[in-house]
C-alpha positions as CSV (number, residue, x, y, z in Angstrom):
1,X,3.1,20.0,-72.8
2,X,-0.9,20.7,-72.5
3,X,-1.6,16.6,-71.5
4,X,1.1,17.7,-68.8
5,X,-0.5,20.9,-67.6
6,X,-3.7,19.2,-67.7
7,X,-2.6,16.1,-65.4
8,X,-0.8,18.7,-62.9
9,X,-4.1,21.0,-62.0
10,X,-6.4,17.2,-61.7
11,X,-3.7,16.4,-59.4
12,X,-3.5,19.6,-57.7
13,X,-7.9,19.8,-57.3
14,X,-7.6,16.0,-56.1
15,X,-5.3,17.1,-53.2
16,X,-6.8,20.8,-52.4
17,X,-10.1,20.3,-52.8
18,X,-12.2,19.2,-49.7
19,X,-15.0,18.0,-51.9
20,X,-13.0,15.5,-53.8
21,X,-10.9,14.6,-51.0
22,X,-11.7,11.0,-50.9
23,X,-8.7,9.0,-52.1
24,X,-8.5,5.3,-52.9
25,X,-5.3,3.2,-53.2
26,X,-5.9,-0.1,-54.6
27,X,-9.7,1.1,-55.7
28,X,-11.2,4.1,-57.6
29,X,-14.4,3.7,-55.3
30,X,-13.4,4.2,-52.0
31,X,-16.1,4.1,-49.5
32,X,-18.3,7.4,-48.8
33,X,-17.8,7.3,-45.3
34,X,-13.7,7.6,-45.7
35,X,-11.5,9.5,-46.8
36,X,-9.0,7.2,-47.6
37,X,-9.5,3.0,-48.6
38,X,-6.7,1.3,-49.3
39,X,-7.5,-1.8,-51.1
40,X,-5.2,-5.1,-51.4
41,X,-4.9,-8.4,-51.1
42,X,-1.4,-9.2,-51.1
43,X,-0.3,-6.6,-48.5
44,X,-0.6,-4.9,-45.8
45,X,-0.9,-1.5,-44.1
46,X,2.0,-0.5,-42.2
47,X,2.0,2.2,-39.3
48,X,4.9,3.8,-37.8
49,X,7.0,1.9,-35.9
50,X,9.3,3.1,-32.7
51,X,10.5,2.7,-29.4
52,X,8.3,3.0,-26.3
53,X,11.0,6.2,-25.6
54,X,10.6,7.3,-29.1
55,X,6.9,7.2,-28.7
56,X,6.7,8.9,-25.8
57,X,9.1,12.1,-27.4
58,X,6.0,12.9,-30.2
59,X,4.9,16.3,-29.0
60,X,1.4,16.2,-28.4
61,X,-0.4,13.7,-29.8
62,X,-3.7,13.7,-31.3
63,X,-6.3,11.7,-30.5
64,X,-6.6,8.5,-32.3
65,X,-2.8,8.5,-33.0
66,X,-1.7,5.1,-34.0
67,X,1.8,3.4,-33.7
68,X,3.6,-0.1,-33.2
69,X,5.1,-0.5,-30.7
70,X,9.0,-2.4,-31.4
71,X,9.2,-2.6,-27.4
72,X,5.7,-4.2,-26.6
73,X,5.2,-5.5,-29.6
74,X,1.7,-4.1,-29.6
75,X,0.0,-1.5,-31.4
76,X,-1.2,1.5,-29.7
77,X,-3.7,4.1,-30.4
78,X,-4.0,7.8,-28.1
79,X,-6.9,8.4,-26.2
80,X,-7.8,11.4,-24.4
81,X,-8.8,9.5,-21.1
82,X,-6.3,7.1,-21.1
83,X,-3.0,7.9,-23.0
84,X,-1.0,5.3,-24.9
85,X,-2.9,2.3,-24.9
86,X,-2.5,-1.0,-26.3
87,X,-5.0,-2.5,-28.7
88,X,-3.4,-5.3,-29.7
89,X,-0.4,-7.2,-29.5
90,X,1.5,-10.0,-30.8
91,X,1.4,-12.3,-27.8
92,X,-1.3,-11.2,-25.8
93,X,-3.8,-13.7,-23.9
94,X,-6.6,-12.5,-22.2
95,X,-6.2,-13.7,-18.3
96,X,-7.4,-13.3,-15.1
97,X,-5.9,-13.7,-11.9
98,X,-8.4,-13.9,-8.8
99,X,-7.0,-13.1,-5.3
100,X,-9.0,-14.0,-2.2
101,X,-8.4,-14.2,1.1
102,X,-7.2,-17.9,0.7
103,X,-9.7,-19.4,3.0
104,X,-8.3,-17.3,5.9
105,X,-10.8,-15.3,8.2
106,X,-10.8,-12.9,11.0
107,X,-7.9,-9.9,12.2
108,X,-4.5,-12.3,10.4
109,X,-4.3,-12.7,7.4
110,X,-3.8,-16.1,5.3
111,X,-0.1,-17.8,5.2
112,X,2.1,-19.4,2.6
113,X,0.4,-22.9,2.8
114,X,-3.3,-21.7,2.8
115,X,-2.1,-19.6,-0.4
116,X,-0.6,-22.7,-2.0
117,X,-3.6,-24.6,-1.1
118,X,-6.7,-22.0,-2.4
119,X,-4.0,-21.2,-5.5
120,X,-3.6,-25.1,-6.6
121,X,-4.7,-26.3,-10.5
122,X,-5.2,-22.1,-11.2
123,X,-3.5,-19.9,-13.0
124,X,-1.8,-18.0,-9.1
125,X,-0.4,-21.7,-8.7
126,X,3.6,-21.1,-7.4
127,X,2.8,-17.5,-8.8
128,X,1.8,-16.0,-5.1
129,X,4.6,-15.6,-2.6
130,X,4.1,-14.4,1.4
131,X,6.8,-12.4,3.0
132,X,4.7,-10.2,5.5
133,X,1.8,-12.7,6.4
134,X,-1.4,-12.1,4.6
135,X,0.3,-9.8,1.7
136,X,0.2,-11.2,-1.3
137,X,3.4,-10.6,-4.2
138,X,2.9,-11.1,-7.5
139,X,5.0,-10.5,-10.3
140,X,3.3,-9.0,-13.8
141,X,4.3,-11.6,-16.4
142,X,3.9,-9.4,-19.1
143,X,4.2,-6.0,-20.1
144,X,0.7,-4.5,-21.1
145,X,-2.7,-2.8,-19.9
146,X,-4.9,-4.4,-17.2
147,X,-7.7,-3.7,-15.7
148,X,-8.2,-4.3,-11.8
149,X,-11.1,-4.8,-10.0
150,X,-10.6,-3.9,-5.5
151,X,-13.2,-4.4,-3.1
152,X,-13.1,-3.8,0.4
153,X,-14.8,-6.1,3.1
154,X,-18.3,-5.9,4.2
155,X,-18.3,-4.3,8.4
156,X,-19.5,-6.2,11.4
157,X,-23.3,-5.8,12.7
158,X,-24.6,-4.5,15.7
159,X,-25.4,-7.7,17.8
160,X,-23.5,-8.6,21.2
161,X,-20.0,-9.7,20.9
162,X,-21.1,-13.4,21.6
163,X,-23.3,-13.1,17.8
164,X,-21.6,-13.2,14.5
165,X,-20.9,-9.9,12.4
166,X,-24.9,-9.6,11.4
167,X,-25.5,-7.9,8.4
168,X,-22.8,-5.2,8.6
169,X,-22.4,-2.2,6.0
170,X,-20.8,-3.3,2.9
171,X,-17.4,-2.3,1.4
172,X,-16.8,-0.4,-1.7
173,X,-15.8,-1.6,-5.6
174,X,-13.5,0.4,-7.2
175,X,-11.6,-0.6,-10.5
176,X,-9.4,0.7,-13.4
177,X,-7.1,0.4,-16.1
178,X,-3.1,0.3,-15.3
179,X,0.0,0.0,-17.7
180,X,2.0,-2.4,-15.7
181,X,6.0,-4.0,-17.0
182,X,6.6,-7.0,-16.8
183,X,8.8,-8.0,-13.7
184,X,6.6,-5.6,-11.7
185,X,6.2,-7.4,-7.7
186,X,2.7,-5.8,-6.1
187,X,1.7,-6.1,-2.5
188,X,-1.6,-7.4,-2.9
189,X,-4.0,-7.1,0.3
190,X,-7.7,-8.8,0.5
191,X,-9.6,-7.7,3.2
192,X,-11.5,-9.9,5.5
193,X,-14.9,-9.4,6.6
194,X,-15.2,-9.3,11.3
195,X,-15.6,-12.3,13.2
196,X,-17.8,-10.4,15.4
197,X,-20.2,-7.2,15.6
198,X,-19.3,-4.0,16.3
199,X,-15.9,-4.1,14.5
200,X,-14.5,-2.8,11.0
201,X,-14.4,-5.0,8.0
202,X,-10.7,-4.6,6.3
203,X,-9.7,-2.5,3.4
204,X,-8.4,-4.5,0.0
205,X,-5.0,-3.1,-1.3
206,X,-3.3,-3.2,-4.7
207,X,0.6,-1.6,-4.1
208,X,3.5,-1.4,-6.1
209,X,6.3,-1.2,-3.4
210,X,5.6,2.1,-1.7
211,X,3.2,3.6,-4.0
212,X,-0.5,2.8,-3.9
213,X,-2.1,1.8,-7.4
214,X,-5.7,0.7,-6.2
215,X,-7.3,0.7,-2.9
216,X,-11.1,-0.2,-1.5
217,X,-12.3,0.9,1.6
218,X,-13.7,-1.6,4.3
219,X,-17.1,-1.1,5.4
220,X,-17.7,0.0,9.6
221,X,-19.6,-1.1,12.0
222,X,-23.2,-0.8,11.8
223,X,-23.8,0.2,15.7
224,X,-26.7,1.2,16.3
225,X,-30.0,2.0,14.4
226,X,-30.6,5.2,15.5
227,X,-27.3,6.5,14.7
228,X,-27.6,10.0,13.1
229,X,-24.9,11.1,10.0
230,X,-23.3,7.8,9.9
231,X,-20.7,6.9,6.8
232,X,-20.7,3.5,7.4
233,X,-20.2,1.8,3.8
234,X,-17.1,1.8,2.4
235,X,-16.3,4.9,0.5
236,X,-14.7,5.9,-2.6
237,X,-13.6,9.5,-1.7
238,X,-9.7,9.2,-0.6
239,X,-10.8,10.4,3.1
240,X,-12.7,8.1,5.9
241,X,-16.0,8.0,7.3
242,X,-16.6,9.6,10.1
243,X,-19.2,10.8,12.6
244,X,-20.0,14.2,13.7
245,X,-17.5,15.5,15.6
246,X,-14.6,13.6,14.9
247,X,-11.9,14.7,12.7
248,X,-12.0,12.9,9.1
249,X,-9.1,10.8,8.0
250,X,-7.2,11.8,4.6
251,X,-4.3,11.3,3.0
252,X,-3.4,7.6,4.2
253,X,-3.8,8.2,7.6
254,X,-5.7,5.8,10.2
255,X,-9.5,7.4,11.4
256,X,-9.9,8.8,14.8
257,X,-12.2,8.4,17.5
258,X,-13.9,10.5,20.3
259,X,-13.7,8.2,23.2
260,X,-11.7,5.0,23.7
261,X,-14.8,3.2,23.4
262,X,-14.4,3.0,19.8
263,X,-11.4,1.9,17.7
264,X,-10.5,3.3,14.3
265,X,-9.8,1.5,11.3
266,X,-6.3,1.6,10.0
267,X,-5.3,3.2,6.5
268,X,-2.4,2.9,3.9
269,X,0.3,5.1,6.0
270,X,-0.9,5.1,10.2
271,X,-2.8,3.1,12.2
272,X,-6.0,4.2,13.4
273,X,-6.3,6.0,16.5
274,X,-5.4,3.6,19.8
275,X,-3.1,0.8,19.7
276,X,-4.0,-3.1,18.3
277,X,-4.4,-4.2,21.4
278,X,-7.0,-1.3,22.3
279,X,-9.6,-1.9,19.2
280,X,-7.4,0.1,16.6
281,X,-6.8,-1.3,13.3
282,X,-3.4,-1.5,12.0
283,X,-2.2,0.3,8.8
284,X,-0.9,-1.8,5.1
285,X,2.7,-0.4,5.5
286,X,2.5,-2.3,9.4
287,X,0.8,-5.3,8.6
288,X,-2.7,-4.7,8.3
289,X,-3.7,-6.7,11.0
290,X,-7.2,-6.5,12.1
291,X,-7.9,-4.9,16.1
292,X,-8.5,-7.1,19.0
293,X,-10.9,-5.3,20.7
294,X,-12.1,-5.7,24.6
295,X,-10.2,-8.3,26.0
296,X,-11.0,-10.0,22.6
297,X,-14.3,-10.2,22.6
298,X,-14.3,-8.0,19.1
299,X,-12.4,-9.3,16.0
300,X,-11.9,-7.3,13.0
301,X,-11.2,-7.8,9.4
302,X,-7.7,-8.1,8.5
303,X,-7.0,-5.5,6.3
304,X,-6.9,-2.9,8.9
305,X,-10.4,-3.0,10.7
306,X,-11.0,-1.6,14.0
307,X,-13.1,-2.6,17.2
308,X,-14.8,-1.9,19.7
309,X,-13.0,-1.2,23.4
310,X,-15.8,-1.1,26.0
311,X,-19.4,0.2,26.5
312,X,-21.3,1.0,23.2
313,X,-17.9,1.8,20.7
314,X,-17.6,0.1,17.7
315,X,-15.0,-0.4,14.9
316,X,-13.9,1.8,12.2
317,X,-13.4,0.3,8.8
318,X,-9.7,-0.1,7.0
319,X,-8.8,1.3,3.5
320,X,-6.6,4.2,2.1
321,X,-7.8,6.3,5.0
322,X,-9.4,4.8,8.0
323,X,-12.9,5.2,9.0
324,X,-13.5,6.9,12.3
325,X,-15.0,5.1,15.3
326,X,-17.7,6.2,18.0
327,X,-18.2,5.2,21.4
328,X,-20.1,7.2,24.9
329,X,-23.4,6.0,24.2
330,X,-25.7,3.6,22.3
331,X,-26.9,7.0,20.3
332,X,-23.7,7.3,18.9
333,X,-22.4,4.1,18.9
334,X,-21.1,3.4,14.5
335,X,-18.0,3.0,12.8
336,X,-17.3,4.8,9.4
337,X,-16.4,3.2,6.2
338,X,-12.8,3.0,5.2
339,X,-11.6,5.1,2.3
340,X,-10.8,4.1,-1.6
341,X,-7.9,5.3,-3.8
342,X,-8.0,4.8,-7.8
343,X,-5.0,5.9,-10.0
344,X,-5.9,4.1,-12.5
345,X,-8.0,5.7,-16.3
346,X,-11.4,4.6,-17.1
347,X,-12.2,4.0,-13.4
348,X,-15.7,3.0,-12.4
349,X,-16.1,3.4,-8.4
350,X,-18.9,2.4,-6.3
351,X,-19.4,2.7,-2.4
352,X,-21.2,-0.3,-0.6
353,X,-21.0,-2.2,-3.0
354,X,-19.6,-5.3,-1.4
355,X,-20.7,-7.9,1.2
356,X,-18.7,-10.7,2.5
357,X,-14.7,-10.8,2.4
358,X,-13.0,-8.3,0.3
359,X,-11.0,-9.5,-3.4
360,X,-8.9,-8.5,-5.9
361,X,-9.0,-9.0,-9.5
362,X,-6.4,-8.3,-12.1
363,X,-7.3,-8.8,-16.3
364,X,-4.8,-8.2,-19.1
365,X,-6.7,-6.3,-21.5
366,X,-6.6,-7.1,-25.3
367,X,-8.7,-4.9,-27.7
């Protein structure tokens, strides 16, 4: 009877007592910097292990909480930026998919066969399919976490319509982490930089049918140099750039101008203020097509990129919102930088941050 009491209060100071809460299983020296070792060599530890719907019914979860996953075959820890994530998994391969504008320039985007062409002896190979020309599908091939990378295409310069694009404003980066399922088709959009000055590079779009994941805004035309309060980059605030005076574009929308001089880029939901055949770029939803300003002596970038129309505009830049454009006089003569949209955790954004044609990047993530 005493051996007994005397085993039942070590047992009960080993379990209340927070200076002898170390415990070891498998070792009687577990390491000072845990509270619990478990020590083995012919087995293993084993976590819970549920549904993704079971999973998702534990009432708040702490940080750091760990399951497997019976659904993705992955185990998951909680994070308080980024929720359920994956850290590894039975049949993940780290990949990445690079989408470019397939060799295509200017206000179109590229077709099936330049696709099939840019794709071949890579891993997009018979994996990219064109219904709308220039929009890219591609279907997740696995369920899991990935990280993608967006960025929007440098503007056009401010040289005659007879020069190329010059050095333009540059487009913005912005990239983050997305749980996509397998089976999952996104509308994938790479903006093109202007085949001439004085227009709107486009915006590059990542969609998931009618809901934006990842967008990055198209940089606008540089105009002139003496241009005063200028957004010209691309941006990575939802809204447009704009001049003063002209009514920023949010939520989707295509920019607006002050004259029709200038023509605004075109964003996820509306084109930008005019019509295509007036300078004003086209939104994702209708096409994206770049503007064809001035008799077509201005080109934009597909991917919504507006144009100039007449004497001194100049071309907004596409994205989520459209940038707005400026015309009336050489003072005032700019186009602002399209807008970005980022849904995605662990996001790292950047405005002008990109020259040349716009890109996408998708990577599975394995931890």
């Amino acid at each position: 009877m005493r051996n007994s009491f005397i085993k039942t209060t070590l047992l009960l100071i080993l379990v209340c007592s927070p200076v002898l809460a170390q415990v070891g299983i498998g070792t009687t020296q577990p390491d000072d910097s845990a509270i619990l070792e478990v020590e083995s060599t012919e087995k293993g530890f084993l976590p819970p292990r549920m549904t993704t719907n079971q999973r998702n019914d534990i009432n708040s979860p702490a940080i750091g909480l760990q399951i497997f996953n019976l659904d993705t075959d992955c185990i998951e820890v909680y994070f308080a930026n980024g929720g359920w994530r994956s850290i590894g998994c039975g049949d993940c391969v780290q990949a990445i998919w690079n989408f470019t504008n397939c060799g295509k320039t200017g206000r179109f985007g590229p077709s099936q066969a330049q696709c099939n062409s840019s794709y071949s002896n890579t891993n997009l190979e018979g994996n990219v399919t064109i219904s709308t020309q220039g929009i890219q599908e591609w279907t997740v091939p696995i369920t899991g976490t990935y990280k993608i990378e967006v960025a929007g295409a440098q503007g056009g310069g401010e040289n005659a319509a007879s020069s190329t694009s010059g050095s333009g404003t540059e487009g913005s980066v912005v990239e983050g982490d997305f749980n996509l399922t397998a089976g999952t088709t996104l509308s994938i959009l790479v903006g093109h930089k202007p085949e001439t000055a004085l227009a709107g590079g486009g915006g590059s779009f990542v969609v998931d049918g009618s809901t934006p994941l990842i967008i990055a805004g198209g940089g606008g035309s540089d105009g002139a140099n003496n241009i005063v309060n200028a957004e010209r980059n691309g941006r990575i605030e939802t809204s447009g750039g704009t001049l003063p005076g002209i009514t920023r574009a949010d939520n989707g929308n295509g920019g607006n101008r002050d004259t029709t001089s200038g023509g605004a880029g075109g964003g996820l939901l509306t084109n930008g203020s005019g019509t295509n055949t007036t300078g004003a770029g086209l939104s994702f939803f209708n096409g994206g097509i770049g503007a064809s300003g001035q008799s077509g002596l201005y080109l934009a970038g597909f991917g919504g990129g507006g144009a100039r129309n007449g004497s001194y505009g100049a071309g907004g830049g596409g994205g989520y919102s459209g940038g707005s454009a400026s015309g009336g006089t050489a003072a005032r003569r700019a186009g602002g930088g399209g807008g970005s949209y980022n849904n995605g955790t662990n996001q790292n954004n950047t405005a002008g941050a990109n020259t040349g044609h716009g890109y996408v990047t998708i990577q599975r993530i394995c931890l």
